[in-house]
C-alpha positions as CSV (number, residue, x, y, z in Angstrom):
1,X,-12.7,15.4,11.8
2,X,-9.6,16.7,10.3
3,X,-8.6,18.5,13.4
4,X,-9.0,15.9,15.7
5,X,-7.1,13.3,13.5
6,X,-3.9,15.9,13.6
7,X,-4.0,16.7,16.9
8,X,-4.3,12.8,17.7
9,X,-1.6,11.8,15.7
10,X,0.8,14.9,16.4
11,X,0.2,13.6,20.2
12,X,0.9,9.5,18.9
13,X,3.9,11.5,16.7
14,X,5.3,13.6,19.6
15,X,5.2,10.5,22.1
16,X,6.8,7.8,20.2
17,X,9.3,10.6,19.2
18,X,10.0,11.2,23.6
19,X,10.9,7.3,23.2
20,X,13.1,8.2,20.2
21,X,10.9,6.0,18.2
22,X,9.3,6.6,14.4
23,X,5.5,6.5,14.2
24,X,4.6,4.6,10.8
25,X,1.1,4.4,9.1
26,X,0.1,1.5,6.9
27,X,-2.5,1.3,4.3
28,X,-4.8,-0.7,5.0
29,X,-7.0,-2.7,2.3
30,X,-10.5,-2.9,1.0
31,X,-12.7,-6.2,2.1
32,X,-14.5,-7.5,0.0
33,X,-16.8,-10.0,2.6
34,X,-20.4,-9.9,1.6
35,X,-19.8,-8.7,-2.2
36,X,-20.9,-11.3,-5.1
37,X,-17.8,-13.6,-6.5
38,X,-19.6,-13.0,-9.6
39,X,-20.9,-9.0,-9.0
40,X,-19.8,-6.6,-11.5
41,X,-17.7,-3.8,-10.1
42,X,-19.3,-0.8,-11.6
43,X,-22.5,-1.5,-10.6
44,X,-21.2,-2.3,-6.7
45,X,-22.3,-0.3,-3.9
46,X,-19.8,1.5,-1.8
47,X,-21.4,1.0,1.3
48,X,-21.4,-2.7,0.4
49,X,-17.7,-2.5,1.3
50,X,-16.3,-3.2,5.0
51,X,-14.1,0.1,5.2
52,X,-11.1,0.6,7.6
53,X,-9.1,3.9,7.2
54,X,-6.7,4.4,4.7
55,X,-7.5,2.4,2.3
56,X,-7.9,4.8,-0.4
57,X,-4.4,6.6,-1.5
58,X,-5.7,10.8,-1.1
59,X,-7.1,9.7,2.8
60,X,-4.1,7.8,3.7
61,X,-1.3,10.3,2.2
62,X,-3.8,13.2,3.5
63,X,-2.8,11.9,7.4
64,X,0.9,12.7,7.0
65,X,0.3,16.2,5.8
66,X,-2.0,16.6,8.6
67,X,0.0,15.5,11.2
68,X,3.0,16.6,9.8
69,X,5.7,15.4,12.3
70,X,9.3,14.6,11.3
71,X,8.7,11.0,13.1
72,X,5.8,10.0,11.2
73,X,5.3,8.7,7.9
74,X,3.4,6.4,6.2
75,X,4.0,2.6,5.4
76,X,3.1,1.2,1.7
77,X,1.7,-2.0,1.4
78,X,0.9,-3.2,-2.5
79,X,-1.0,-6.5,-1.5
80,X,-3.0,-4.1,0.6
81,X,-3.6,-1.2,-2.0
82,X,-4.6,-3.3,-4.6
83,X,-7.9,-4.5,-3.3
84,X,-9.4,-1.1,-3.2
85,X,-7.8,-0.6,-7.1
86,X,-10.0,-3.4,-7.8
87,X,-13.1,-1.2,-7.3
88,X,-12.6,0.4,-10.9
89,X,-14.2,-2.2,-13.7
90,X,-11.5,-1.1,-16.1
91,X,-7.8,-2.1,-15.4
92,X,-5.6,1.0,-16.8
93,X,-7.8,3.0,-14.1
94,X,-6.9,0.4,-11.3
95,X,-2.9,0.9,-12.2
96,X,-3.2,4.9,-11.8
97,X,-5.2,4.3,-8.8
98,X,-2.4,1.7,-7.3
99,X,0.4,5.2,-8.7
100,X,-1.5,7.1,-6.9
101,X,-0.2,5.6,-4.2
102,X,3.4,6.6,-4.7
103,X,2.5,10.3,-5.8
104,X,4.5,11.9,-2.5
105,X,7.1,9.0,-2.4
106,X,9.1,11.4,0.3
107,X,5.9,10.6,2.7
108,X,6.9,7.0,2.7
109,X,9.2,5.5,5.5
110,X,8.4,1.7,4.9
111,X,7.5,-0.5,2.3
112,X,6.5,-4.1,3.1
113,X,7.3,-4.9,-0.7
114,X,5.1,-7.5,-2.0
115,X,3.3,-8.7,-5.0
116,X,-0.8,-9.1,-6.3
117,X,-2.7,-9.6,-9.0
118,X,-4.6,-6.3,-10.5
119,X,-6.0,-7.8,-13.1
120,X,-8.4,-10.9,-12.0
121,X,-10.9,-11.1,-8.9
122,X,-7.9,-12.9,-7.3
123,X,-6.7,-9.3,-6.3
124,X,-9.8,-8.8,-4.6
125,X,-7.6,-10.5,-1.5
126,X,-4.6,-9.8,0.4
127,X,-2.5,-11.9,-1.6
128,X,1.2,-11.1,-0.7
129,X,2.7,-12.7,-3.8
130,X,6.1,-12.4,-4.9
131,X,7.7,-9.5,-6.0
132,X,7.9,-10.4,-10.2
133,X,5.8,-13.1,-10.3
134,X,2.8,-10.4,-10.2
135,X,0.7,-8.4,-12.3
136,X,1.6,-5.0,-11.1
137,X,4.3,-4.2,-13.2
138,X,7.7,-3.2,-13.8
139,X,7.1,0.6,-13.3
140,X,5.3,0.2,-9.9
141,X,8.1,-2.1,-8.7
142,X,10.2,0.1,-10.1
143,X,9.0,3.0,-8.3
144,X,9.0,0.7,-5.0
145,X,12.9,0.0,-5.7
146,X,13.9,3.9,-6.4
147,X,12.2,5.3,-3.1
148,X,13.8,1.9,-1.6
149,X,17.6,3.2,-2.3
150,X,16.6,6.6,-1.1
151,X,15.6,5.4,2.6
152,X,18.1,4.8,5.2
153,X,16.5,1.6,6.4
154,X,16.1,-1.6,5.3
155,X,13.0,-2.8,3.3
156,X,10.6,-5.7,4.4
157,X,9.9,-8.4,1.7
158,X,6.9,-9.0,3.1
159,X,6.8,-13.4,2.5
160,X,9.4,-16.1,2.3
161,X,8.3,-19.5,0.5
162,X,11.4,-20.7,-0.9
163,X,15.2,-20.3,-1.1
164,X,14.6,-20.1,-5.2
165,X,11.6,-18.3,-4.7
166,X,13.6,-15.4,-2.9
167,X,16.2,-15.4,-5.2
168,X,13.8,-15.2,-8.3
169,X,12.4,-11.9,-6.5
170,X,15.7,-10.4,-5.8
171,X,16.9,-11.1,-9.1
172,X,13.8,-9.5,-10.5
173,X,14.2,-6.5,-8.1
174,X,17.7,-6.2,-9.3
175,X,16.8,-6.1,-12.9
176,X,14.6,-3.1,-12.5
């Protein structure tokens, strides 16, 4: 219930704050284990889904106004979020679901900044590709980079592959 979820995570809040420690939520992502390669989306069952909490962008922001502790906040990962995007057939409605995810940008601590694929089935996986090389696009990145500069932390870039690799991302993150 809602009440037990704040009072558990004010207690998780209020402990790691005793330890002068942050308490940080990730989102989690959508499986898709058990649903057809070849199904078609709209016609999916929900309950086909293996769920984990927070994966959808209204429960996992919800949990920071509930517990509502200056400690806590809440971790974005794209490569995560995208997965559960990919449970609207059409792809304009997967990008405003994947905004949706950055409508209370003050709420996020972290980011473990990474790239995916929104448009193909690919997406359907916990991809972690690089940051430009995507599909998500230059305002979600974007977005990413301008609650980036407002944090007083560094930023994970969540993968390495490559010296060249890495530098084609942070040229791409500087360009935005």
């Amino acid at each position: 219930t809602g009440r037990r979820l704040r009072r558990r995570g004010r207690r998780g809040a209020r402990r790691c704050a005793a330890l002068d420690l942050g308490l940080v939520l990730e989102n989690n992502w959508a499986y898709w284990n058990g649903v057809p390669a070849d199904a078609d989306v709209a016609t999916v069952d929900p309950d086909a889904f293996l769920e984990y909490f927070c994966i959808a962008p209204d429960q996992w922001l919800a949990v920071a106004g509930a517990v509502d502790e200056p400690n806590f906040s809440l971790c974005l990962d794209p490569s995560h979020a995208t997965p559960y995007c990919h449970r609207r057939p059409d792809i304009a409605d997967r990008r405003a679901v994947l905004m949706s995810y950055l409508a209370k940008p003050l709420l996020i601590g972290h980011v473990h900044w990474n790239g995916s694929d929104i448009e193909t089935r690919q997406g359907w996986y916990d991809l972690h590709m690089n940051v430009g090389v995507d599909n998500l696009g230059d305002e979600f990145h974007r977005a990413i980079k301008q609650r980036a500069l407002q944090l007083d932390h560094p930023i994970t870039i969540e993968h390495f592959r490559t010296p060249e690799a890495l530098d084609a991302e942070l040229a791409y993150i500087e360009s935005l």
